[in-house]
Backbone as a chain_set.jsonl record, in Angstrom:
{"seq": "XXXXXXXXXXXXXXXXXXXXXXXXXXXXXXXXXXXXXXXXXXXXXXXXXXXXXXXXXXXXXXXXXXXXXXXXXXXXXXXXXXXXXXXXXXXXXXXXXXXXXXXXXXXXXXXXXXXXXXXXXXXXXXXXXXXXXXXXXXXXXXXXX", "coords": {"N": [[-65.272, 5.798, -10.699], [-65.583, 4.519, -8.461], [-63.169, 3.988, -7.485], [-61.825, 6.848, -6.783], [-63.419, 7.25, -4.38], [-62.399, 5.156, -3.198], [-60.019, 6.042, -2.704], [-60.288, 8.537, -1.419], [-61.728, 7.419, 1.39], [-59.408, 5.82, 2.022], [-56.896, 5.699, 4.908], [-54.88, 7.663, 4.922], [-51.48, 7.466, 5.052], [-49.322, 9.065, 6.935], [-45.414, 9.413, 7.483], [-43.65, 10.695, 9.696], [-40.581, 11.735, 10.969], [-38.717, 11.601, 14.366], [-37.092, 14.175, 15.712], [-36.61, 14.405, 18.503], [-37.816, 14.209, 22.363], [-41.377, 13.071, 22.023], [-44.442, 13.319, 23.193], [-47.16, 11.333, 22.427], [-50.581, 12.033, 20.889], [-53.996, 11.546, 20.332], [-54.757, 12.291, 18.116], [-51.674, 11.436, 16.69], [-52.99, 9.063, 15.864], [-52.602, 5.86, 12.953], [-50.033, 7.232, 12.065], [-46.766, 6.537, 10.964], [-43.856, 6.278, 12.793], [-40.131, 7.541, 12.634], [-37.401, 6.733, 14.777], [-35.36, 9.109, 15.141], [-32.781, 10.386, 16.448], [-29.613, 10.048, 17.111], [-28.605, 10.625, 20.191], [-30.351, 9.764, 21.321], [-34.216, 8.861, 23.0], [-37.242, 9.697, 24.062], [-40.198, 8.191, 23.485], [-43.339, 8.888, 23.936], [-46.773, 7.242, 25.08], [-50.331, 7.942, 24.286], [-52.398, 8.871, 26.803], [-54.41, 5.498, 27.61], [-57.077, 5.632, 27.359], [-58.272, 8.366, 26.302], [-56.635, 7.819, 23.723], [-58.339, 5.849, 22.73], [-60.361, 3.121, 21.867], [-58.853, 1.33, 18.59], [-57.02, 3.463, 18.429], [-54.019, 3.949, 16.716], [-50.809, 3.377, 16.013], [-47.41, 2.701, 13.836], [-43.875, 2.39, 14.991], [-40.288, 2.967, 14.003], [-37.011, 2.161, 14.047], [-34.877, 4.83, 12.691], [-32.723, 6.276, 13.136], [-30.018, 4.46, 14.178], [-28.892, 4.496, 17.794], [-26.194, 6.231, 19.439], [-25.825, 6.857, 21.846], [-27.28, 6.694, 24.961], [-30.388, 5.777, 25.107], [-33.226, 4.568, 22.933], [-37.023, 5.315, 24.281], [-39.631, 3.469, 24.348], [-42.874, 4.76, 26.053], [-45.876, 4.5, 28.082], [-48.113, 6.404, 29.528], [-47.292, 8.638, 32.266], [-50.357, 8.515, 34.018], [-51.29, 6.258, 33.09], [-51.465, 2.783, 33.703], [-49.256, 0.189, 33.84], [-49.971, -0.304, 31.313], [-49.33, -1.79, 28.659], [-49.112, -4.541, 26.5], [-46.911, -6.695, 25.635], [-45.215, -7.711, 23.002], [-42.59, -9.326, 21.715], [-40.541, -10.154, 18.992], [-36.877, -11.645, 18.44], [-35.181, -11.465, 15.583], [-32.621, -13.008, 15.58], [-30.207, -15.476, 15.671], [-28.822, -17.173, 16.958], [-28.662, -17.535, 20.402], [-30.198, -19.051, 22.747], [-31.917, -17.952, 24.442], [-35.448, -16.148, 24.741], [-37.216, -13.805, 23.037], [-38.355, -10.788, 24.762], [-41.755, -10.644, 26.499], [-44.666, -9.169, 27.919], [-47.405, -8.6, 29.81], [-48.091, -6.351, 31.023], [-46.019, -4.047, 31.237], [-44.635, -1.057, 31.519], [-42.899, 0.721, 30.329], [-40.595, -0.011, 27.086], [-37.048, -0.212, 26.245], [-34.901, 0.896, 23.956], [-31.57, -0.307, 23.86], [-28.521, 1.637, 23.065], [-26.45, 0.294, 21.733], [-27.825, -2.507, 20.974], [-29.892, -1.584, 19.516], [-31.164, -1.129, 15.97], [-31.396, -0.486, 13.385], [-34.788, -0.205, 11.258], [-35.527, -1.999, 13.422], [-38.842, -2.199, 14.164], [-42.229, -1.487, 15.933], [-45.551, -2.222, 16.171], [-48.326, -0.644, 17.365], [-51.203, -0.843, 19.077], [-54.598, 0.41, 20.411], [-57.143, -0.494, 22.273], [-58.568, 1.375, 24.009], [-58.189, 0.202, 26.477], [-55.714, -0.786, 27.066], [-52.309, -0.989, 25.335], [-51.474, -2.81, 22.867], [-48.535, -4.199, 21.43], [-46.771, -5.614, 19.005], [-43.306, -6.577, 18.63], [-40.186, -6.583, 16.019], [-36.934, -6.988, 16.24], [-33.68, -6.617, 15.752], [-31.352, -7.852, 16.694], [-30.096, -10.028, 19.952], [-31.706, -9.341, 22.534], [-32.597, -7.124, 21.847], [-34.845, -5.33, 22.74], [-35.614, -4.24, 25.821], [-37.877, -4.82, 28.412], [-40.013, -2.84, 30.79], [-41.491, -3.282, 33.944], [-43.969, -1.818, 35.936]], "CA": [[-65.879, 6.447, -9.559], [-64.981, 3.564, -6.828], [-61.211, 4.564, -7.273], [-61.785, 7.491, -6.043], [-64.188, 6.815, -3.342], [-61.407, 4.365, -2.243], [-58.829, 6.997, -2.115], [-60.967, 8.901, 0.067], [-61.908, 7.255, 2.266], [-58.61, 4.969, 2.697], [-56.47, 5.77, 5.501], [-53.771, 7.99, 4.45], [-50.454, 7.159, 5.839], [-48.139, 9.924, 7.385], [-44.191, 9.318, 7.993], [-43.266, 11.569, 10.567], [-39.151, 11.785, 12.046], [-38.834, 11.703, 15.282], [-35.749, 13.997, 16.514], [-36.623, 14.729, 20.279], [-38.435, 13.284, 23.086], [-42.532, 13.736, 22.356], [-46.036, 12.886, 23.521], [-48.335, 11.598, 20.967], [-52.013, 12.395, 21.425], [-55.348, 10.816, 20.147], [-54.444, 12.899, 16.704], [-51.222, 10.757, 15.676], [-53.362, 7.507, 15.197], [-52.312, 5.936, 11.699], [-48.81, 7.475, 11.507], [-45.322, 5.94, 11.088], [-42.696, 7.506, 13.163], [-39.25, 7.192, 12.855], [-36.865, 7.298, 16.173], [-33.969, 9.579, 14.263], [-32.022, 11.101, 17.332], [-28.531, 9.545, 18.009], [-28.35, 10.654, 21.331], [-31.633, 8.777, 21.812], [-35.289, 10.114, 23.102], [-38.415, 9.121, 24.304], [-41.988, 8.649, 23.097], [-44.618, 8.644, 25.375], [-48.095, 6.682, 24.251], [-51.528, 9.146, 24.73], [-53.372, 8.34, 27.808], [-54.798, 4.799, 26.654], [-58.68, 6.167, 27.573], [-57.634, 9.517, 25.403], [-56.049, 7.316, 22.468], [-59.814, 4.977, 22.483], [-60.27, 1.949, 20.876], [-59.034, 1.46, 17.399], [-55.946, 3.86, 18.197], [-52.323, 2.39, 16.181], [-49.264, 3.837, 15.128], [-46.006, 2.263, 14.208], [-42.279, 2.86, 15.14], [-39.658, 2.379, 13.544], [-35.959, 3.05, 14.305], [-34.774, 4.976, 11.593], [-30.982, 5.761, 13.304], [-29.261, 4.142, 15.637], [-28.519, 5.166, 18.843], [-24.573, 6.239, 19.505], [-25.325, 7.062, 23.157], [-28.55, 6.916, 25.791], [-31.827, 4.742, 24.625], [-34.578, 5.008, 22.753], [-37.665, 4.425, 25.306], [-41.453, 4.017, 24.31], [-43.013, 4.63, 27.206], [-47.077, 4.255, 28.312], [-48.493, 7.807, 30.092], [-47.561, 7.943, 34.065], [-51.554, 8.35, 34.319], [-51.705, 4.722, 33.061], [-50.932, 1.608, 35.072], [-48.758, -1.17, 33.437], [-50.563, -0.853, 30.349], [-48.307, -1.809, 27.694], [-49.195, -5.582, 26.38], [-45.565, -6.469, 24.761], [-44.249, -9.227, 22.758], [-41.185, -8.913, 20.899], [-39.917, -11.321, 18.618], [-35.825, -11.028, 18.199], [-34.116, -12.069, 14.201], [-31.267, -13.512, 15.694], [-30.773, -17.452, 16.168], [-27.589, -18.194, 17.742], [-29.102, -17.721, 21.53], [-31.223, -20.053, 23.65], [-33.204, -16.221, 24.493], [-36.73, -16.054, 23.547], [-37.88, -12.223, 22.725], [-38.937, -10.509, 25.867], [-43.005, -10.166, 26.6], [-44.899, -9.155, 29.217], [-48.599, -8.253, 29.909], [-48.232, -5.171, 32.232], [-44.924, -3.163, 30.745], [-44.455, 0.484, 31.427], [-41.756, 1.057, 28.93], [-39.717, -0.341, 25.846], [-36.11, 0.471, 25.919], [-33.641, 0.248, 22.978], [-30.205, -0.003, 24.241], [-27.718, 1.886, 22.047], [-25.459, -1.207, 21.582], [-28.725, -2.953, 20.513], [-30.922, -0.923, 18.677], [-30.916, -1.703, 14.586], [-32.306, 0.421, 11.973], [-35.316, -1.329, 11.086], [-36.395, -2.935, 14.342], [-39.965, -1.973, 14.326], [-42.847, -1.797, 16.61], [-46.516, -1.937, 15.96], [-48.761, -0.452, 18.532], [-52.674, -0.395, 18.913], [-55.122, 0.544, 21.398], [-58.052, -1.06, 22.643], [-59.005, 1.711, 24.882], [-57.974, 0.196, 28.353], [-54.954, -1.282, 27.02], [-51.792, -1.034, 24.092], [-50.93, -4.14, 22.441], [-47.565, -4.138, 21.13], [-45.882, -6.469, 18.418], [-42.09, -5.787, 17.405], [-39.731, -7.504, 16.013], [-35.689, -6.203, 16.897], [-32.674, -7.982, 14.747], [-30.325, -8.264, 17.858], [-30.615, -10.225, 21.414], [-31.499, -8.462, 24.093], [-32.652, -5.405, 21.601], [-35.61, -4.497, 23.306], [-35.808, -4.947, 27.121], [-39.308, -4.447, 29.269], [-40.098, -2.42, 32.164], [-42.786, -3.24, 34.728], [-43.962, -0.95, 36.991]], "C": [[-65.482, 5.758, -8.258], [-63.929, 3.682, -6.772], [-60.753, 5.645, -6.636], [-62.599, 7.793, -4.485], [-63.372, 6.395, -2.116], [-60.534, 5.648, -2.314], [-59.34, 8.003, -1.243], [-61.379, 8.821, 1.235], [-60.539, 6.124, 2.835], [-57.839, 6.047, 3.733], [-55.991, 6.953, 5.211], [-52.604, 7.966, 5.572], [-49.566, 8.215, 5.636], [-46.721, 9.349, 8.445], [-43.71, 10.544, 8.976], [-41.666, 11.203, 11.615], [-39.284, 12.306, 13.409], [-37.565, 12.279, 16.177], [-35.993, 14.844, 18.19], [-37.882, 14.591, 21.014], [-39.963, 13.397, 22.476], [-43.737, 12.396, 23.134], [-47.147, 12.794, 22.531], [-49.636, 11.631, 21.977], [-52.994, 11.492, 20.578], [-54.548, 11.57, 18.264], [-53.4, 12.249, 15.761], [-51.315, 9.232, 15.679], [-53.241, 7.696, 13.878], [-50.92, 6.722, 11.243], [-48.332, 6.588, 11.954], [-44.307, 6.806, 11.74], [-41.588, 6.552, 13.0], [-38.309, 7.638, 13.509], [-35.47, 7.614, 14.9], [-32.678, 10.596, 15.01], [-30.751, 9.992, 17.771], [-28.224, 9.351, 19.112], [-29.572, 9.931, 22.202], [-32.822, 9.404, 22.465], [-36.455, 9.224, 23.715], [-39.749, 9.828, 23.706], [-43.057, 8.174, 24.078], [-46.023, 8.489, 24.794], [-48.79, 8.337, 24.661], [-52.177, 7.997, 25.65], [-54.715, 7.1, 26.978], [-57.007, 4.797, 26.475], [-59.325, 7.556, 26.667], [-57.479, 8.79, 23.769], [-57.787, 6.495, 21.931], [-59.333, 4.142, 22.172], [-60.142, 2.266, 19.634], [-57.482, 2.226, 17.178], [-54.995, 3.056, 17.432], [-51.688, 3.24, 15.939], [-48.102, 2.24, 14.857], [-44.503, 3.25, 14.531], [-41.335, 2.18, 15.08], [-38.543, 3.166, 13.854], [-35.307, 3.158, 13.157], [-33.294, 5.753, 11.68], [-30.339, 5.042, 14.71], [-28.745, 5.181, 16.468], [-26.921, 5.018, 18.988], [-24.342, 6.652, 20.861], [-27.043, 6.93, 23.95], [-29.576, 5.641, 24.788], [-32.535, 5.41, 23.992], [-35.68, 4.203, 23.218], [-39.222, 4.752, 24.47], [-42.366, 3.709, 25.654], [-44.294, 4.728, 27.495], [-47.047, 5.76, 29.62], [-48.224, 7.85, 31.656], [-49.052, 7.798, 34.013], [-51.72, 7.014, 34.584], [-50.928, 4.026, 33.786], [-50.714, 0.384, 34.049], [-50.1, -1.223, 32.251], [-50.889, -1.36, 28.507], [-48.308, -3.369, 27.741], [-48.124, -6.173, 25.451], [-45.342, -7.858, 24.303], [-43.672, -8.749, 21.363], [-40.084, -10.103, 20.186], [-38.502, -10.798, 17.526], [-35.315, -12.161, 17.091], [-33.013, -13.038, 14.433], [-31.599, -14.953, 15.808], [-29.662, -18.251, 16.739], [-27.381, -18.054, 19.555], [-29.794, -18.755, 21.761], [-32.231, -18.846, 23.835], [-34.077, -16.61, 24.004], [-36.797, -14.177, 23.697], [-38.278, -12.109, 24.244], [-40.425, -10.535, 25.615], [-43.704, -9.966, 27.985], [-46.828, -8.614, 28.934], [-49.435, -7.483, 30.806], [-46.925, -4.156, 32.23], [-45.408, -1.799, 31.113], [-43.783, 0.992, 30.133], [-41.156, -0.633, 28.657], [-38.155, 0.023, 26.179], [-35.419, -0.412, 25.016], [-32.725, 0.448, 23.004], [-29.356, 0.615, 23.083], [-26.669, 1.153, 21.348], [-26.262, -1.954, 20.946], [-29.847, -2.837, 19.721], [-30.768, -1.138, 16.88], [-31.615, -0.641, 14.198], [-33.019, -0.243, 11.14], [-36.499, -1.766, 11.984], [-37.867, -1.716, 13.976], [-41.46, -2.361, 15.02], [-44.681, -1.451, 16.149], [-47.401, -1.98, 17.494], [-50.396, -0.162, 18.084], [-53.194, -0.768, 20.57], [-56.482, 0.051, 21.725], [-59.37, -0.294, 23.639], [-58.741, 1.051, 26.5], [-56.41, -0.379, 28.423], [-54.16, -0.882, 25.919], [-51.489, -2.066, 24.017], [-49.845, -3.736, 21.441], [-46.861, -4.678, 20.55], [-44.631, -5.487, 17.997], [-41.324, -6.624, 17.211], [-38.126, -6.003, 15.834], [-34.809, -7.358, 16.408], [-31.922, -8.5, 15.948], [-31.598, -8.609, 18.902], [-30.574, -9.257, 21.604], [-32.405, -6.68, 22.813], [-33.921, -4.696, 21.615], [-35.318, -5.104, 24.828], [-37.146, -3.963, 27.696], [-39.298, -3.915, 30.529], [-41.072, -2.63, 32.873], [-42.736, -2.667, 36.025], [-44.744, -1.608, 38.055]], "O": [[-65.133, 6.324, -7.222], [-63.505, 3.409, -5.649], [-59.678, 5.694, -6.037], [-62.17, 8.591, -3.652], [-63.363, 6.729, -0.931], [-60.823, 6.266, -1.29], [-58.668, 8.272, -0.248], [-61.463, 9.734, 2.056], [-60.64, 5.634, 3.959], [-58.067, 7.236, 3.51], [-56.97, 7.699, 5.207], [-52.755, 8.358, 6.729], [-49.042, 8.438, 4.544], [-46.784, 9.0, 9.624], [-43.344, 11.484, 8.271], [-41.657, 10.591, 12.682], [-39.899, 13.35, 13.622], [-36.991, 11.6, 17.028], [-35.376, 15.799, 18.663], [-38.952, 14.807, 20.443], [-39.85, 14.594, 22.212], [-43.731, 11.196, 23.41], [-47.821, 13.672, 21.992], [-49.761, 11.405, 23.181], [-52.408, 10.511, 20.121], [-53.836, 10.885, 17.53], [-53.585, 12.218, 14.544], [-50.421, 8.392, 15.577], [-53.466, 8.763, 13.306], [-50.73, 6.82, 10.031], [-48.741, 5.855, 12.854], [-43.965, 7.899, 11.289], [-41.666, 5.327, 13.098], [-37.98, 8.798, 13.259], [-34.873, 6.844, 14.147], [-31.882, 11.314, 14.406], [-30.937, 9.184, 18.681], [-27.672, 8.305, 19.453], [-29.629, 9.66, 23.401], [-32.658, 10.615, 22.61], [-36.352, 7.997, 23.741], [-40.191, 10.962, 23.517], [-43.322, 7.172, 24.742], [-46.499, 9.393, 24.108], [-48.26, 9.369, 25.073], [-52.401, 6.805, 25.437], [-55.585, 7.43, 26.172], [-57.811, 4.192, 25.766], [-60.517, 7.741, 26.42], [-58.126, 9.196, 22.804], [-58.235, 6.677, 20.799], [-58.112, 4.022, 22.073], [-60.848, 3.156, 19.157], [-56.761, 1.93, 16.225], [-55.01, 1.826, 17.394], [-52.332, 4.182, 15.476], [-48.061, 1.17, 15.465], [-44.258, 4.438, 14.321], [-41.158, 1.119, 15.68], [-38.604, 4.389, 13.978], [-35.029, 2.167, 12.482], [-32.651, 5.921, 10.644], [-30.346, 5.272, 15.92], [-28.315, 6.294, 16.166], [-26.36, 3.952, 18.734], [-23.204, 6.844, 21.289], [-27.98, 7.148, 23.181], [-29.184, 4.851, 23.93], [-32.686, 6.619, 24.172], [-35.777, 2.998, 22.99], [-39.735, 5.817, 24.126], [-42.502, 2.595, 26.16], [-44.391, 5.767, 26.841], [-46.114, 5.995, 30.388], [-48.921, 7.107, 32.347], [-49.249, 6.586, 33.935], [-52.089, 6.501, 35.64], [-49.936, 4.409, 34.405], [-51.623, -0.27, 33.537], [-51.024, -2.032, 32.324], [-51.8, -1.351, 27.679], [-47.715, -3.862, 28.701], [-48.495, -6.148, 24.277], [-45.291, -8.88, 24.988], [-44.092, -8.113, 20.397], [-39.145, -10.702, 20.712], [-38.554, -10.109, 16.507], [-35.078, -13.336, 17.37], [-32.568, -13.772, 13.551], [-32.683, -15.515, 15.964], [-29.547, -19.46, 16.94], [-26.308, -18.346, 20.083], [-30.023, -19.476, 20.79], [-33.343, -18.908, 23.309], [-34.02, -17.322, 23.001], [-36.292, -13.57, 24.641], [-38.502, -13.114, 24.919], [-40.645, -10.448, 24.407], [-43.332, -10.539, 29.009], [-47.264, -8.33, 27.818], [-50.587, -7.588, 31.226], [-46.79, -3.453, 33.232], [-46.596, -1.507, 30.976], [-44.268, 1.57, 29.161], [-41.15, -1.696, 29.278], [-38.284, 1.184, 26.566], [-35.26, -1.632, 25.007], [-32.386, 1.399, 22.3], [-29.513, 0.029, 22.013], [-26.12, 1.614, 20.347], [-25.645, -2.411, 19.984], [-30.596, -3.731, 19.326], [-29.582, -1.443, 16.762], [-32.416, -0.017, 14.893], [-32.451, -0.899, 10.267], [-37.7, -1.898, 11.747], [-37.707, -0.56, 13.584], [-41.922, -3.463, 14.724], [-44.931, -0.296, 15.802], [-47.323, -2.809, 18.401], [-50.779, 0.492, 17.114], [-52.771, -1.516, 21.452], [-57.14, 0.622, 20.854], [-60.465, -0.752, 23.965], [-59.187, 1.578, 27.519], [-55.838, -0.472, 29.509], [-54.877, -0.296, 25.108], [-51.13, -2.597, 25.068], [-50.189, -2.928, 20.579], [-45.776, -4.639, 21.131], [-44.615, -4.389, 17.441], [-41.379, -7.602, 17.957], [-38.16, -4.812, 15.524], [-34.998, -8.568, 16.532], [-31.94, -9.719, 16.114], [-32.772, -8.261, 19.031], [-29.845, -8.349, 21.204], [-32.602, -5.524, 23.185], [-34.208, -3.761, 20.868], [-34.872, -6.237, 25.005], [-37.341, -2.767, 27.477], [-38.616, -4.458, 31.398], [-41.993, -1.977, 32.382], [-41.92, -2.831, 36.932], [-44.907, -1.047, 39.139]]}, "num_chains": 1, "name": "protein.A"}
């Protein structure tokens, strides 16, 4: 009886491909997306007052880019509210990972992007907090508005 209980009430996790630009909403908390557009795309958070506390997704790039970026980008509404730290695989730099604690956007250069890198995102309601980790230097860079 508790086996199924637990499968009811656990989570359930939806993979969802990602081939052109969108806007998630309060509705895809708890999915996985994966960025699968070559020519590259943007995702745009949900207004982080919209998303609440508790919001999360991840993203994961699931092809490389062969031209343009792939950007995750925080709602114009919101103000710098993209809490980022990004820790990069590689080890033959001096570089540390970019972070910041007022980001607009993510971008993943097409030269730099991996299949793989992956970003975990949750919301707090006034804020997203942002771990990812990216195999190459340089393969996220931060925007502050």
């Amino acid at each position: 009886m508790s086996e199924n209980l637990n499968k009811l009430f656990s989570p359930i996790l939806v993979v969802e491909s990602i081939t052109a630009s969108k806007t998630l909403d309060q509705y895809d908390s708890g999915k996985i997306f994966t960025l699968d557009l070559a020519a590259g795309l943007t995702v745009t958070l949900p207004l982080h007052s919209t998303a609440g506390a508790g919001w999360f997704c991840k993203i994961i790039v699931g092809t490389n880019c062969t031209s343009n970026s792939y950007i995750i980008s925080e709602s114009v509404a919101d103000a710098n509210t993209l809490v980022v730290q990004v820790a990069e695989l590689e080890t033959d730099t001096s570089d540390d990972g970019p972070s910041s604690t007022g980001a607009t956007t993510i971008t993943l250069g097409n030269a730099t992007d991996t299949v793989g890198d992956t970003f975990d995102i949750i919301c707090d309601g006034s804020k997203f907090y942002i771990q990812g980790v990216t195999k190459l230097d340089g393969g996220a860079a931060l925007a502050e508005g």
